[in-house]
N, C-alpha and C positions, 0 to 999 in steps of 0.2 A: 337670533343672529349670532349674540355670543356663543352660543352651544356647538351655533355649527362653525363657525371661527375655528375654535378649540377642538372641535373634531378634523379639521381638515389639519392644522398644525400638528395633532396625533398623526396622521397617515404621512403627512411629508415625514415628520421625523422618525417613523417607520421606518417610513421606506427607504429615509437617507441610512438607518442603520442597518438595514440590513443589505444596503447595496458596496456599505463600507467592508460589513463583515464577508459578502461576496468575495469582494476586493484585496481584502487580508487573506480567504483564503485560496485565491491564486497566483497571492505573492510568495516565491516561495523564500526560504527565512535566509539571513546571514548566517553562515557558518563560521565559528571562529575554531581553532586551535591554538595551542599555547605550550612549544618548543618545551624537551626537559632542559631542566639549568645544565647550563654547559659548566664542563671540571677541568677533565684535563681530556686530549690533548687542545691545546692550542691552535692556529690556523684551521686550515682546510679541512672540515669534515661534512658527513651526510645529514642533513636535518632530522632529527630525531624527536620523538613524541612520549610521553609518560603515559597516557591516555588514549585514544582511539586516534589510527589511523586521518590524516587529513583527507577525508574522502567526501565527493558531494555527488549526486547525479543531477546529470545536467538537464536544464528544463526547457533547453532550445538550442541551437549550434554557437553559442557564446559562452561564458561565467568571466567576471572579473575575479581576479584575483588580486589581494593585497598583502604586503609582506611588512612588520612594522618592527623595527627592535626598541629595544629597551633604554637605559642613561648612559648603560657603559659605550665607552668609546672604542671605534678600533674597528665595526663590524664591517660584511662585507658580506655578499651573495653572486651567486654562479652558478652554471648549469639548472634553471630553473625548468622543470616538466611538469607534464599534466600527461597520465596513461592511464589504460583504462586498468580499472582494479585487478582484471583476470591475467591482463600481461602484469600489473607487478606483483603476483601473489607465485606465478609462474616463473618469473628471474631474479630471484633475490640470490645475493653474492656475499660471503663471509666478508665484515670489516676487519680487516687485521690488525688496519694503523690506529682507527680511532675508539678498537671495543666496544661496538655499540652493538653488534651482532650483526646482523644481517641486514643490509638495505640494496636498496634496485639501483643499479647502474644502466643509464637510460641512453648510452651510447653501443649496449649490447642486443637492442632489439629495437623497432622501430617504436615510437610513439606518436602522441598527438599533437604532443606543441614541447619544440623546446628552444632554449635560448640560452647561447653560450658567450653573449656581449663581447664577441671578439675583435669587434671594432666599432660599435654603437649599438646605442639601446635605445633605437625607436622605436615608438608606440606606446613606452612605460613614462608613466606621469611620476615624477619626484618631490618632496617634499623633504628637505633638510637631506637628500640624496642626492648623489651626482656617478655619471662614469667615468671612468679611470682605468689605465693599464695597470696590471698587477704581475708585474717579472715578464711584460712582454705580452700577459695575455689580461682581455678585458674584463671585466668584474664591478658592481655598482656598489660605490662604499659610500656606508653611512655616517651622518654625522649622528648625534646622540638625540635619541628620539625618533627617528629619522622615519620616512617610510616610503613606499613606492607599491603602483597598481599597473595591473596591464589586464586589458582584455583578449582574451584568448578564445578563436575560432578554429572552428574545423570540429566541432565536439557532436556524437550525434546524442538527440533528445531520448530522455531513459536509459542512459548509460553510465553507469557511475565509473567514476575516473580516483585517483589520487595525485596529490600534488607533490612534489620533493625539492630539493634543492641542493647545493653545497653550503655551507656556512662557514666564515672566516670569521676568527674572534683571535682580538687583539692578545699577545703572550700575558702581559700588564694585564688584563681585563678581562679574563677568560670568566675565574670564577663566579656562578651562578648566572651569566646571560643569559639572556631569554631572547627567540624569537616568536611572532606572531606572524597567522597566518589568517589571511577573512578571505572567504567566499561569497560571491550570489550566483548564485548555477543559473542566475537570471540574463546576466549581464548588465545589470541595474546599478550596483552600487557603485559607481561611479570608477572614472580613473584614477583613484586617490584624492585626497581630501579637496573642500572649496579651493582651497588657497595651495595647493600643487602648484609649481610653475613649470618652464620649459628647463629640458637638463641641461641646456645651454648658459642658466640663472645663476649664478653665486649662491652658496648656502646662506644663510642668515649668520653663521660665523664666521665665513671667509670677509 
């Protein structure tokens, strides 16, 4: 009786492992990237990468996307896209103001999802983040740490996309910032972290 005990405990935990490793392998992974240190200039520029393009293909008509910055204070995001790779490989425009070379301006071609918080940011989950007008026009600024997700539809399944944005960094604070950027081409990873609240919430420092 013990032998077969011990034999049927071998075949559950078989099978539990291999229905895990099923499980794992059609989950498909987070994507992170990690913004180059910003120098100079200052304010408004195109989010820029050291490393591989922000790119994911999507594994159903959703992906969340999440945006996180780093300690310094000051930052701020705008014009956030998602297009497919082949329109932004096809309209890339010289940066003149902020020397970064070439980046996609996603107000010259249509895209897949964009968002220019010109008067709210619904549907984006924040966390030490809040909206705000910025000289008139909307913009979601961070406090230090800070970070914010939104789920983005309208994506079709096996298509790879890239994400962009604007990026404001404080004149005081410019040096070395960092942004991040996380993907699940799933739409799984949630709208920003447990403990996100509504952008209507106080930051933790206000």
């Amino acid at each position: 009786m013990k032998s077969k005990n011990a034999a049927i405990v071998c075949v559950c935990l078989g099978a539990l492992l291999l229905a895990t490793g099923a499980e794992a392998a059609r989950k498909p992974p987070k994507l992170d990237w990690r913004s180059r240190d910003r120098q100079v200039p200052s304010g408004w520029c195109p989010l820029v990468f050291t490393g591989p393009l922000p790119e994911f293909t999507a594994d159903g008509t959703s992906a969340t996307v999440r945006f996180e910055v780093d300690g310094r204070s000051g930052q701020r995001l705008d014009e956030v896209y998602i297009v497919e790779k082949s329109v932004y490989q096809s309209n890339l425009v010289f940066d003149s103001e902020c020397g970064n070379g070439f980046f996609f301006d996603p107000f010259r071609v249509r895209v897949t999802f964009l968002e220019t918080f010109d008067s709210e940011a619904n549907g984006w989950r924040p966390f030490r983040t809040r909206w705000d007008e910025d000289n008139g026009n909307g913009a979601l600024f961070f406090d230090t740490n800070g970070l914010v997700a939104v789920v983005a539809s309208g994506l079709k399944k096996g298509t790879t996309y890239v994400v962009g944005a604007q990026w404001y960094t404080d004149p005081d604070h410019t040096q070395g910032a960092v942004l991040n950027i996380r993907v699940d081409p799933s739409g799984q990873l949630g709208c920003g972290p447990e403990k996100a609240g509504d952008l209507e919430a106080p930051s933790p420092d206000e």
